[in-house]
N, C-alpha and C positions, 0 to 999 in steps of 0.2 A: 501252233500249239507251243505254248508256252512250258521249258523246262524247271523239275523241282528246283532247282536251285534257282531260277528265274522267278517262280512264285514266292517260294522265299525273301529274295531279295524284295519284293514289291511289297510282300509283307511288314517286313521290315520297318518300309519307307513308308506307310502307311497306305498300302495299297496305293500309290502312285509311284509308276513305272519313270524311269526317268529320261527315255526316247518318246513320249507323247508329248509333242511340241516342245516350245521354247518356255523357259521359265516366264513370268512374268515378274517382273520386279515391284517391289514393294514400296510408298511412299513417293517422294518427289528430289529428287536429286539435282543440285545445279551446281556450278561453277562459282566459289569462292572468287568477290573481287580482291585486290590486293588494299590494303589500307593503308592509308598515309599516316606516316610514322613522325611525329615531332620532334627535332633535337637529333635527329637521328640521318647525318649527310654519308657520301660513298665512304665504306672504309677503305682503308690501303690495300683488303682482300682483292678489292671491286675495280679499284682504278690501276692495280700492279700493270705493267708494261704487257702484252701478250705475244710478244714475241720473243720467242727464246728457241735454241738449240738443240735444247738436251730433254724437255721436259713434258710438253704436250705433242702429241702427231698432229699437224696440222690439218683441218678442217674435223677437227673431232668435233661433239653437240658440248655446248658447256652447259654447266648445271642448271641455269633459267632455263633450258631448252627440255631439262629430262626431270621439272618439276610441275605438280598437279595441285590445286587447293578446291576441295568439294564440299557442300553442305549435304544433307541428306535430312530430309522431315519425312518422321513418320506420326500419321496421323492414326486416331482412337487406340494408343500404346496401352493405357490402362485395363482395355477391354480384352488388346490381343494378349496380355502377359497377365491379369488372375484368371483367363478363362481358357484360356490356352488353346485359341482356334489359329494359332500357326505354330511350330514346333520352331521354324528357323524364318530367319526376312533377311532379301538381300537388296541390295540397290541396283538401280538402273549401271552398266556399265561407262566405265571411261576409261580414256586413253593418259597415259603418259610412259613416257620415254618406249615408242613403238612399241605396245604391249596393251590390251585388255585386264583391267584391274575391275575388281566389284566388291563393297565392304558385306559383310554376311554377321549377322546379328541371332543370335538366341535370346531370347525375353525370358526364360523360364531356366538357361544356363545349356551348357557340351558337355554334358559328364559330372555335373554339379547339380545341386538344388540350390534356389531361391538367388543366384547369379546371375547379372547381365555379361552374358559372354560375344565378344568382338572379334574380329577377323580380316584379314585382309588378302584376297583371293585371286588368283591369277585364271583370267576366265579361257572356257574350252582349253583346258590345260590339256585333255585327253589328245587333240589334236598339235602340241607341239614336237618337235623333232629331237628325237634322241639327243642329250647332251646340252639342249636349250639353257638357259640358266639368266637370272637377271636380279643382281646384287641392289638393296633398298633401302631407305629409311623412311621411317613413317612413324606419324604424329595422328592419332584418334583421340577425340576428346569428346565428350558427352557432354554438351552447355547446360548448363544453370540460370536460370532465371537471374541470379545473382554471377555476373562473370565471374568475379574470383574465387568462386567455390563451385567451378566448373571441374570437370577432371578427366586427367589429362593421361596419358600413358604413349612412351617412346620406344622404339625399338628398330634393330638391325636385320636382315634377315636374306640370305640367298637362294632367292626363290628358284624353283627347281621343277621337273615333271612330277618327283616324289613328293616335294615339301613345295606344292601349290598352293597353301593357305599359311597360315602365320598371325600369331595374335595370342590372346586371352580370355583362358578357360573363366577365369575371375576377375572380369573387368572390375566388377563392383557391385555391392549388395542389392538385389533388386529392393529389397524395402527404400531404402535410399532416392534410389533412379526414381520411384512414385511420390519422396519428398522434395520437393523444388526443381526437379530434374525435367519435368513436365509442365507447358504451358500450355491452357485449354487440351491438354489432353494430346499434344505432339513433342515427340521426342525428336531433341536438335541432335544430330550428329556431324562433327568435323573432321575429314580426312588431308591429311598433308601427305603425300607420295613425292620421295624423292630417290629417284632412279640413278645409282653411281657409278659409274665408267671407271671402278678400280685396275690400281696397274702394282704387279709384283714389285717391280723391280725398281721406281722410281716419282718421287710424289705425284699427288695429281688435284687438282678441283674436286671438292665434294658436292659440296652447297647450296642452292641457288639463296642469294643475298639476305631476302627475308628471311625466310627459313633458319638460316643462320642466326641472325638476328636474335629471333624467338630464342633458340636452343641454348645463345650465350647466356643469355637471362638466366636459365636454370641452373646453365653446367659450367660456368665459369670458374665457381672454385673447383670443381675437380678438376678441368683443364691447369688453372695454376699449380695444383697439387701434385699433377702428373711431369709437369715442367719441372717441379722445383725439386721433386723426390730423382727426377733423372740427373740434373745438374749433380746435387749431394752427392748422388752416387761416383760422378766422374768423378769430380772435387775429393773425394779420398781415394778412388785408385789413382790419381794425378797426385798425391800427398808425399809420394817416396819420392818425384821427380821436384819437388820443392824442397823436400829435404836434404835429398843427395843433389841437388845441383850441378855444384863443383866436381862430383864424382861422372856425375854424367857427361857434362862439358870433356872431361879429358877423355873419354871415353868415344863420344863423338867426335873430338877435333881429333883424335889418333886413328881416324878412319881415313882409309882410301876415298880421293873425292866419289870415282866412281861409286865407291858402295853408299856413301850419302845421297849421292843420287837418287840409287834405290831405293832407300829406306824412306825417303822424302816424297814418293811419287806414288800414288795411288790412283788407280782408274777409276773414272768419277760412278762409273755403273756400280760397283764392288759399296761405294759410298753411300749415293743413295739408295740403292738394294736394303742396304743396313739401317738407315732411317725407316723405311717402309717394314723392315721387321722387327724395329724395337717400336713404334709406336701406331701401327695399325693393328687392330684385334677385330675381327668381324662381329664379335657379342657386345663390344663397349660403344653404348651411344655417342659417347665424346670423341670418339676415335676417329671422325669424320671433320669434329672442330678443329684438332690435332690437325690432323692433315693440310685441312683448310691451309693453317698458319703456318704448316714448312713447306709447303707449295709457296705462300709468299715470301716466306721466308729465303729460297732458294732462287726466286728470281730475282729476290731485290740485292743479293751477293752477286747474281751473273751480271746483272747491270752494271752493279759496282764494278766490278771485276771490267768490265767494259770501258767503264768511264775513266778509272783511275790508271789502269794496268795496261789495261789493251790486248789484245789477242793475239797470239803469235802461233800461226799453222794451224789454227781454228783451236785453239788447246787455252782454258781460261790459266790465267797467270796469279798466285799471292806470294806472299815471301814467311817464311820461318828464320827469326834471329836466334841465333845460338851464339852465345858470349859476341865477338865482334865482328861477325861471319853471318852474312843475308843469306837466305840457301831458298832459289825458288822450290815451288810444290806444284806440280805441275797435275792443270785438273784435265785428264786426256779425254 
């Protein structure tokens, strides 16, 4: 016998209890192939060295490894969204990066009228283990019969036991979705899933290659913009060290060498700790292109650092000149 609050809920859900059987998925989902890309050879992201020291744990999954590209047709969309004989549609599941993903579609909108609302869902979430957690980005796009008046929406998100789904309540107007959004009466939808093996303390790989690719198209001036505004910003608190100079010089050269030592030597964790907190934000979609480019960034210095300087006690080597005085900086 079924408790009030048990009838309740099934009321709710339109009288379907939601322990009778396995959902059935909606439509026909497959495996996005990858498309060949013209003009378009390895960047320096893709071919940087992958060995290094300090930067990734060896044998971690790199980001080809923890990315997904899906189609999903759903077919007589017109019928199911003015007549309203399904409240919600989800897709067949897939995997990427160890984990059950499924997209979940409202035709009639989550808490709106006349909205196509989207989603992106972490399946039997009820079954994962306290603490579980799995950091993402992902690309849903609704095709158009006309590609470039397809539409597209990005987003970051830390999936969790609590925050198992993620997406929007307003993807976009369903009058819209029934002009040119529909072919013979099937709506295309594209899912990109990419699963990020973020680290505190020190850059890491976001991306898998394509992926990237796509996202520099959109977000490259704000990536410049976030470079350029951070530069600026150094560039004037560095303003009183170009103007006092001279002041400085005497100042440092009337140091005990010992304490130049000091003052010159930073532990390289302490360093990049601090890149990773001024330029990873878990809400900014570019945050991951960022990343992307001082992970290369940072290998292509160790290298250097490698080639030119050499290694002395496993400690990378550069030099700081002050007036006529080399002072290394030693990266521990």
């Amino acid at each position: 016998m079924t408790s009030h609050a048990s009838r309740l809920k099934e009321a709710l859900a339109g009288g379907q209890a939601k322990d009778k059987g396995p959902v059935v998925a909606d439509g026909v989902l497959t495996v996005t192939p990858d498309s060949p890309e013209a003009g378009w050879g390895p960047s320096v992201l893709d071919t940087v060295s992958a060995d290094s020291s300090f930067l990734e744990d060896d044998g971690g999954k790199q980001p080809n490894q923890l990315f997904g590209k899906f189609t999903w047709k759903i077919d007589n969309f017109s019928e199911i969204s003015n007549h309203g004989t399904k409240r919600e549609l989800r897709s067949s599941q897939f995997n990427v990066g160890e984990c059950k993903w499924y997209i979940l579609v409202y035709p009639q909108g989550c808490d709106v009228c006349n909205h196509l609302s989207l989603f992106l869902c972490v399946a039997d979430y009820d079954k994962l283990l306290p603490g579980w957690s799995h950091f993402a980005q992902f690309t849903i796009a609704v095709v158009n019969k006309d590609p470039k008046k397809s539409k597209y929406s990005d987003t970051l998100h830390r999936f969790c036991k609590k925050e198992h789904d993620w997406g929007w309540k307003k993807f976009m107007e369903l009058s819209k979705v029934l002009d040119g959004f529909t072919v013979a009466d099937t709506l295309v939808i594209k899912a990109q899933v990419q699963v990020i093996l973020d680290r505190p303390n020190r850059p890491f790989r976001c991306l898998d290659s394509q992926y990237r690719r796509e996202l520099v198209r959109v977000y490259l001036t704000n990536v410049e913009s976030i470079c350029r505004r951070f530069c600026e910003e150094k560039r004037q608190r560095l303003s009183w060290l170009r103007d006092e100079s001279g002041c400085f010089r005497s100042w440092w050269l009337g140091l005990h060498p010992e304490r130049q030592k000091q003052l010159s030597r930073e532990k390289g964790e302490a360093i990049l700790k601090g890149i990773v907190k001024q330029f990873f934000n878990e809400k900014e979609v570019t945050s991951t292109l960022v990343m992307d480019a001082l992970f290369c960034g940072c290998r292509q210095l160790e290298k250097l650092g490698r080639d030119k300087v050499g290694v002395l006690e496993g400690c990378q080597l550069t030099a700081v000149r002050l007036g006529h005085q080399c002072r290394p900086v030693r990266w521990l």
